[in-house]
C-alpha positions as CSV (number, residue, x, y, z in Angstrom):
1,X,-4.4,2.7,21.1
2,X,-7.5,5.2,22.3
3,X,-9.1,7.4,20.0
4,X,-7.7,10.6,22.0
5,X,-4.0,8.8,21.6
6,X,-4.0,8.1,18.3
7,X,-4.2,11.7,17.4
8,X,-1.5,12.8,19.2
9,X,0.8,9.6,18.6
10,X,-0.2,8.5,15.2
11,X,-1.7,11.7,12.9
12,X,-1.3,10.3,9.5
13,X,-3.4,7.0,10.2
14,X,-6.2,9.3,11.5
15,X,-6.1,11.8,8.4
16,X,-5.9,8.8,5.8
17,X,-8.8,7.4,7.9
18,X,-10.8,10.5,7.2
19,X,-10.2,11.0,3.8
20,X,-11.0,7.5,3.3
21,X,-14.3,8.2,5.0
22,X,-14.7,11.9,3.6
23,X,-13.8,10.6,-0.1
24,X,-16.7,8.4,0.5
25,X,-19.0,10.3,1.8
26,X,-18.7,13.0,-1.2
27,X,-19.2,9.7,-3.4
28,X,-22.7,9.6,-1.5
29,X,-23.2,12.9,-1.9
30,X,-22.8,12.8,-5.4
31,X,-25.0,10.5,-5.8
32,X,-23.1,7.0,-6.5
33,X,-24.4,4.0,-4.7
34,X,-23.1,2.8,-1.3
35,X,-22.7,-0.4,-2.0
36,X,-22.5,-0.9,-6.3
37,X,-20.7,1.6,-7.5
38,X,-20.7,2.1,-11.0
39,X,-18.5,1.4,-13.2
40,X,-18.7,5.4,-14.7
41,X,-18.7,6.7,-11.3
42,X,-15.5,4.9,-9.9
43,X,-13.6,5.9,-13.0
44,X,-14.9,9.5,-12.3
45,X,-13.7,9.6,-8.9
46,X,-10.2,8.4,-9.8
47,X,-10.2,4.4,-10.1
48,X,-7.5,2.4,-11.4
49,X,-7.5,1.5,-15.5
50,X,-5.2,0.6,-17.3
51,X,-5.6,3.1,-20.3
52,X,-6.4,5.7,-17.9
53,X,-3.6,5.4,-15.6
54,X,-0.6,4.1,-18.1
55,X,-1.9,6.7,-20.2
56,X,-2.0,9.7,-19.4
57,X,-3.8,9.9,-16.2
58,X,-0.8,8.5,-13.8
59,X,-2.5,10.7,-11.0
60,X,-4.5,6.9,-10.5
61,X,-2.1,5.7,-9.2
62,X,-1.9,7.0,-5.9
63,X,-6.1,8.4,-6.2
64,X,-7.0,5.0,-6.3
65,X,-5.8,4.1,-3.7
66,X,-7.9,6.6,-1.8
67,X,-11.5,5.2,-3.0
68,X,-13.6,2.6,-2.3
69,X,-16.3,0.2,-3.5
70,X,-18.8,-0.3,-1.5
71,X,-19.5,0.7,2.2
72,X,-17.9,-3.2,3.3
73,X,-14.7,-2.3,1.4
74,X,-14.7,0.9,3.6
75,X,-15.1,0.0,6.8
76,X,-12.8,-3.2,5.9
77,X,-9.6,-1.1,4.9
78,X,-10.4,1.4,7.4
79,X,-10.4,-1.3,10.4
80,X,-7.3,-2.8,8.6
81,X,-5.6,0.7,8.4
82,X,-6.8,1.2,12.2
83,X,-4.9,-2.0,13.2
84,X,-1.8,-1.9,11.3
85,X,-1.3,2.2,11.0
86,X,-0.8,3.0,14.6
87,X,1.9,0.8,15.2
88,X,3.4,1.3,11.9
89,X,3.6,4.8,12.3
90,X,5.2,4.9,15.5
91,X,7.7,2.3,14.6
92,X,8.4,4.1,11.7
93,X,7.9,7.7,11.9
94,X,5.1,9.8,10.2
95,X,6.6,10.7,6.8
96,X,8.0,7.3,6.0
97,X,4.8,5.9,7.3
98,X,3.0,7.6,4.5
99,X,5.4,7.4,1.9
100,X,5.6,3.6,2.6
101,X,1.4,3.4,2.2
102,X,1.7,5.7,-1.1
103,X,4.7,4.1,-2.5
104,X,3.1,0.6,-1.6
105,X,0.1,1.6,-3.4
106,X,1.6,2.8,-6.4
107,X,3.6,-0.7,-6.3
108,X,0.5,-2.8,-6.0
109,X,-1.5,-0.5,-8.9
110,X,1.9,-0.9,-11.3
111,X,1.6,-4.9,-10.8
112,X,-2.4,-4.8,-11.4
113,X,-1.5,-2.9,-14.7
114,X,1.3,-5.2,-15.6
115,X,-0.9,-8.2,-14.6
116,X,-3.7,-6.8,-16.5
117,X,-1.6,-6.1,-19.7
118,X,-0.6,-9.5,-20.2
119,X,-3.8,-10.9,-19.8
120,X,-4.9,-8.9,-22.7
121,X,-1.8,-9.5,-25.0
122,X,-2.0,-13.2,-24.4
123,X,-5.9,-14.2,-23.3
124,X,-7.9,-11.5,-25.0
125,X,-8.8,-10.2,-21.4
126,X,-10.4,-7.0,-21.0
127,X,-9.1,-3.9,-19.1
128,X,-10.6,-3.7,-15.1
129,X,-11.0,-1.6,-12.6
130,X,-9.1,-1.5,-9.4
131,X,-9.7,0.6,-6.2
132,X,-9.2,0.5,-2.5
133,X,-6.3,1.3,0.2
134,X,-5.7,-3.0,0.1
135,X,-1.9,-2.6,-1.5
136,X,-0.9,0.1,0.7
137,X,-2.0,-1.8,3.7
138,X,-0.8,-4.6,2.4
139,X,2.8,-2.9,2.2
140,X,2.3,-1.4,5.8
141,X,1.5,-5.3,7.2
142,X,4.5,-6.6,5.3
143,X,6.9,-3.9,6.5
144,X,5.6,-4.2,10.1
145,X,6.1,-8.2,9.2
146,X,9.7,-7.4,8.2
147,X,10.4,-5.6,11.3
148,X,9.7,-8.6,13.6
149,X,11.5,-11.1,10.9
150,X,14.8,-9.7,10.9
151,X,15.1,-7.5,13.5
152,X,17.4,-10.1,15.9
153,X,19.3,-10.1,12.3
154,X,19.7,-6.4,10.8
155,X,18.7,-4.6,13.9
156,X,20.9,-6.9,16.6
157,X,17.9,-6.9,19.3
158,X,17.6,-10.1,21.7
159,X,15.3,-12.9,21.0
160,X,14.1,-13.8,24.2
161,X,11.6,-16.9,23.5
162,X,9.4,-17.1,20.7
163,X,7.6,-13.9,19.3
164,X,3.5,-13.6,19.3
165,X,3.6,-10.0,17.2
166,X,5.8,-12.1,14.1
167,X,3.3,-15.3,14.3
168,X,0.2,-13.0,14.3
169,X,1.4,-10.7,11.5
170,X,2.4,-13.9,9.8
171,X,-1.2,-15.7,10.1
172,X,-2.9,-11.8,9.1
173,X,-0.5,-11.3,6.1
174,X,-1.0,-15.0,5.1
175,X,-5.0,-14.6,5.5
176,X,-5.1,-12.3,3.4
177,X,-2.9,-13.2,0.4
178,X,-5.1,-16.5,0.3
179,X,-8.1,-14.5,0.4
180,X,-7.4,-12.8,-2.9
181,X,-6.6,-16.3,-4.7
182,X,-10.3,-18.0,-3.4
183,X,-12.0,-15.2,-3.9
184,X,-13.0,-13.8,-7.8
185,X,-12.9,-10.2,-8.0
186,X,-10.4,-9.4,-5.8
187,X,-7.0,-7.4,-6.7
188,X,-4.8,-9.5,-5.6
189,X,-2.1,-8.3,-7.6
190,X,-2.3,-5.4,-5.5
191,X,-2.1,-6.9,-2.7
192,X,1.1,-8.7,-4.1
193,X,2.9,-5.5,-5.1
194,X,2.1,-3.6,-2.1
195,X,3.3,-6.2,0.2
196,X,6.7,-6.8,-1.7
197,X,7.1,-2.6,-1.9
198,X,6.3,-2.5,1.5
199,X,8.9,-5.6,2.4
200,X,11.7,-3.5,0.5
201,X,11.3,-0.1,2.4
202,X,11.0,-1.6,5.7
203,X,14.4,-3.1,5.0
204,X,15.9,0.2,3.6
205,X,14.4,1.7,6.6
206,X,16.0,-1.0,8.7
207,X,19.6,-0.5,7.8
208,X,19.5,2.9,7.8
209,X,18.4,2.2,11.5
210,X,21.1,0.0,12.4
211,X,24.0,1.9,10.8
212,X,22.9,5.0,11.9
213,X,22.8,4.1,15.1
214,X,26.6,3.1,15.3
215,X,27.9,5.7,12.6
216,X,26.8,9.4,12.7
217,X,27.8,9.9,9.1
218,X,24.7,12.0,7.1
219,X,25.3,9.2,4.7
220,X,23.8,6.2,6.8
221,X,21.1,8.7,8.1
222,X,20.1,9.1,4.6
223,X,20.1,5.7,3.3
224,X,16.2,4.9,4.1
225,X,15.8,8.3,2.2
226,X,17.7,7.3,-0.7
227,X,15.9,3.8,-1.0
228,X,12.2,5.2,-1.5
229,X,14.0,7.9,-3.8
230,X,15.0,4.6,-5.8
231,X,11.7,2.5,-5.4
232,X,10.0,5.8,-6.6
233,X,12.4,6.3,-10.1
234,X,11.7,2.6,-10.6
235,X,8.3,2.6,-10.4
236,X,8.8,5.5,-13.2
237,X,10.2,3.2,-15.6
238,X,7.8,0.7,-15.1
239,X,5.2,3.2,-15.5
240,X,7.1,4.3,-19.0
241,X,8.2,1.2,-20.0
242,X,4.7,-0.1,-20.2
243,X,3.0,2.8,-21.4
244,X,5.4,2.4,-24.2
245,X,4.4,-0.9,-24.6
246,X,0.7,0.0,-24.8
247,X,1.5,3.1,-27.2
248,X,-0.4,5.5,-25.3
């Protein structure tokens, strides 16, 4: 999609883009280093910990997900977010689109947290840092993914040979995920959470679609609505149930 039709057609991937960008560039400003980020700094500008974040400092969640470490992590995500956001968002409207990347975020820091908690209790690991837009793009590919997976299924359109957009989401997605496991230092239990978030609201979004479509009832309109409603009170429990855990 040009540059002059993304703004009209797809808003919310150009303003996450710039505050992406602008979030970094205040980080520059500031003085924190392009490419090494400090430790101090990245908690200071709203990182993922866990004893920040399950304590009292749940705002992480979703800030984290705004930051970046390093100028390569940038312009990585943002490419990603280039790619996948503009057809996500007109497949799935503006709102949900961003509720999916936030939600998918939140979903991907919840399973870091969890991930990083049990490490501790069992392995005498050490509490990390996490940052980076990675889960919630993650969640965007996977719903995207979704779409073209089950759409002859839940959404009753004809298959007509094979499909190029599920093969190439496939191969991305799959990239990806094996990327995290080869490489050290990568979150990618973030990535895991915010592709199985993302793979839940897509299909919430899904039937809503379909039986929408054949019965006007506010009820079926409102189903999509009602699932991130219920992803969102989960992720609340998990959030409580492990800050009771940690006894924060």
């Amino acid at each position: 999609m040009p540059i002059s039709t993304l703004f009209s057609r797809a808003p919310v991937t150009v303003l996450l883009l710039l505050s992406f960008v602008g979030l970094f560039v205040f980080q520059i400003a500031s003085g924190v280093d392009i490419n090494e980020p400090s430790l101090e700094s990245l908690l200071k500008w709203g990182a993922n910990a866990l004893p920040y974040s399950i304590g009292y400092e749940p705002w992480r969640l979703v800030s984290s997900g705004f930051l970046h470490i390093g100028l390569m992590h940038l312009l990585f995500n943002c490419f990603a977010m280039y790619y996948f956001g503009q057809v996500a968002e007109v497949t799935f409207g503006s709102v949900k689109f961003l509720l999916l990347f936030l939600l998918s975020v939140v979903g991907g820091n919840l399973l870091n947290n969890y991930v990083t908690w049990w490490q501790i209790f069992h392995n005498d690991g050490a509490p990390g840092i996490s940052a980076g837009a990675s889960g919630g793009i993650m969640g965007i590919g996977m719903a995207l993914l979704m779409v073209e997976l089950l759409k002859k299924t839940l959404l009753n359109f004809p298959a007509k040979g094979g499909n190029p957009q599920l093969k190439s989401l496939a191969i991305i997605m799959g990239i990806n995920l094996m990327y995290g496991f080869a490489v050290p230092g990568i979150d990618n239990a973030g990535h895991i959470g915010g592709a199985l978030t993302g793979a839940v609201l897509a299909v919430g979004i899904m039937l809503g679609y379909r039986y929408s479509t054949h019965n006007n009832k506010l009820s079926f309109k409102a189903l999509p609505w009602l699932i991130f409603a219920i992803i969102a009170l989960i992720f609340y429990k998990l959030w409580l149930d492990l800050h009771l855990q940690i006894g924060l």
